[in-house]
C-alpha positions in Angstrom: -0.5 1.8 -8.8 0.9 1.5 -12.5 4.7 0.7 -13.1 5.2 3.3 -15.8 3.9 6.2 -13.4 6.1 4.5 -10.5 9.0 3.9 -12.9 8.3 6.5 -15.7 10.4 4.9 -18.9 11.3 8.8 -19.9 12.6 9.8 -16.6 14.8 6.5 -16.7 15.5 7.4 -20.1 16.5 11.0 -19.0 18.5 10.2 -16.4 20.5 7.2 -18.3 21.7 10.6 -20.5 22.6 12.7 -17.6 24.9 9.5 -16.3 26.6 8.6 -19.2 27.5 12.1 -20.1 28.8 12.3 -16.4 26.3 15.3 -15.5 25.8 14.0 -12.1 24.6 17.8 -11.0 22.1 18.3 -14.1 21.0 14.6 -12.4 20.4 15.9 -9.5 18.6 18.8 -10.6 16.8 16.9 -12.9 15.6 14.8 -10.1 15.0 17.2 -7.6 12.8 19.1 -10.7 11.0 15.6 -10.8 9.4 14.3 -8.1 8.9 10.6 -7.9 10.1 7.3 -6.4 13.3 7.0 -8.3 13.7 10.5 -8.5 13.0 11.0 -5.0 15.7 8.1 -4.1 18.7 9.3 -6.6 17.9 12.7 -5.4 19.1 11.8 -1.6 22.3 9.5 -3.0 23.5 11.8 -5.5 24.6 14.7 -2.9 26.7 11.8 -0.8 29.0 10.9 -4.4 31.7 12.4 -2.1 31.0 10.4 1.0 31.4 7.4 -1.3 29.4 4.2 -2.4 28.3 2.9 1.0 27.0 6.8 2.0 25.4 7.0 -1.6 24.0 3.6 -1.4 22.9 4.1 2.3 21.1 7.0 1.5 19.2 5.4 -1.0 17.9 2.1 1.0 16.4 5.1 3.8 14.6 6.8 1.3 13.9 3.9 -0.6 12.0 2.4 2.5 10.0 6.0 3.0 8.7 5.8 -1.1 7.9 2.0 -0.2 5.6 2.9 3.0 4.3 5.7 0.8 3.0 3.3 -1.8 1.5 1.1 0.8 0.0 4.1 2.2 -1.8 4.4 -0.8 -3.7 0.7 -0.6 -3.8 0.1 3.8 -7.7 1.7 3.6 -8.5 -1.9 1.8 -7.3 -3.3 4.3 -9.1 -0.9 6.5 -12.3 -1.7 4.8 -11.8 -5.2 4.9 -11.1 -5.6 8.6 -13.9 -3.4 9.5 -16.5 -5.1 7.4 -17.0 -8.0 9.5 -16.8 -6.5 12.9 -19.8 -3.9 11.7 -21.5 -7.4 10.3 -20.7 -8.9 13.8 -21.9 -5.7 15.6 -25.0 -6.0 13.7 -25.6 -10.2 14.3 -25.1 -8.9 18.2 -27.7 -6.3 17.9 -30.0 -8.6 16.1 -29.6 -11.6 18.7 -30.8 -9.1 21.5 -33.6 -8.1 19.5 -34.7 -11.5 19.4 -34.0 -12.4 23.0 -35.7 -9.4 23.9 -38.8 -10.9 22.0 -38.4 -14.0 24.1 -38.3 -11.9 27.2 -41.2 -10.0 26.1 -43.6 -13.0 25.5 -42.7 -14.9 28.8 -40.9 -17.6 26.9 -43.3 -18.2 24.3 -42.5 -16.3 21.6 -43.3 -17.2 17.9 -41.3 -17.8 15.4 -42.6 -15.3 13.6 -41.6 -12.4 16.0 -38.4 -14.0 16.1 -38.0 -13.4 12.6 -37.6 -9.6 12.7 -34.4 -9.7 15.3 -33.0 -13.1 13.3 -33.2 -11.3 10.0 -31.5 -8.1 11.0 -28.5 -10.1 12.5 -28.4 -12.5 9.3 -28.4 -9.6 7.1 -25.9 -7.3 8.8 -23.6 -10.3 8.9 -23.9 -10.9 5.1 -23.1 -7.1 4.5 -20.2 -6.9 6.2 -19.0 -10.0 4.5 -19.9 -8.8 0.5 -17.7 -5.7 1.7 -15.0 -7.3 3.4 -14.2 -10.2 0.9 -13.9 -8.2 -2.1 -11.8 -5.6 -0.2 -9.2 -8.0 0.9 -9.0 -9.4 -2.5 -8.2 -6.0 -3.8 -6.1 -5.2 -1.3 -3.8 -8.2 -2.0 -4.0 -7.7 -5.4 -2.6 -4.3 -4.9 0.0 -5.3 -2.6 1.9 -7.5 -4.5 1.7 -5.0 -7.4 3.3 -2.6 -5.0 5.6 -5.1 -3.9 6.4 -5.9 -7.3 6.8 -2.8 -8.4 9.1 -1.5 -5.3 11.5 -4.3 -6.6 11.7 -2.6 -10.1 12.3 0.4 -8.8 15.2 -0.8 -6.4 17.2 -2.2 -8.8 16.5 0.8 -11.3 17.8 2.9 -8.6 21.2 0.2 -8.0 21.8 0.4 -11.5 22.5 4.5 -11.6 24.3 4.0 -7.5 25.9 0.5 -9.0 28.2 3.2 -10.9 30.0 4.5 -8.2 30.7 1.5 -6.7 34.7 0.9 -6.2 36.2 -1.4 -8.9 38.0 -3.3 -6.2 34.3 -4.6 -4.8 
């Protein structure tokens, strides 16, 4: 999740050519040759020029949302991780207490601390596991969403700076 593999400067740089000589259909090809967010996006409002603006611009906001869930795509298993850490912890603390309890069961009521230790232990432990998973994976996962986020709203006005071209003067 790096800008300049999201927003590569030499495709920008590339395609800023292609639009000031006018080559709208070497820009197309170019981005159709060139897979990528802004590539992808320019690549679905290019063939509407003749629809107009609002088609072009249209186009690009339903693609743009698809390369957006893409990138979150790519960061949701933190969130996975970090969700399911604590219920395995909890699972674990569950299976622990009913060790324990069925210690107490075991011994009539007078079971020793000490062979309540065993059950006790396996639910504290189980509970810290899940938690030194899940914290630093919801950390990450943050982290990683605001870069996307931050880098999705680089990208959009990239893109509306090539579309902003064909907008109609009177606008």
């Amino acid at each position: 999740i790096k800008r300049d593999k999201i927003i590569p400067p030499e495709v920008i740089q590339e395609l800023e050519v292609y639009f000031e000589e006018e080559d709208y259909e070497g820009a197309l090809e170019f981005c159709e040759a060139t897979p990528g967010f802004v590539t992808n996006v320019l690549a679905t409002a290019l063939p509407r020029m003749s629809q107009g603006f609002d088609a072009m611009k249209e186009g690009a906001q339903e693609i743009g949302e698809e390369e957006a869930v893409n990138l979150q795509i790519k960061i949701s298993f933190l969130s996975l991780i970090a969700t399911i850490g604590p219920m395995l912890g909890l699972f674990g603390t569950v299976t622990g207490m009913v060790t324990a309890f069925n210690v107490i069961a075991a011994s009539a009521g007078n079971a020793s601390p000490a062979k309540l230790a065993d059950g006790i232990s396996q639910a504290l432990m189980t509970t810290v596991l899940g938690l030194t998973v899940a914290i630093p994976a919801l950390g990450f996962y943050f982290f990683f969403k605001n870069r996307v986020v931050k880098i999705i709203l680089e990208a959009g006005v990239v893109v509306s700076e090539f579309i902003d071209r064909f907008r109609p003067v009177d606008e």
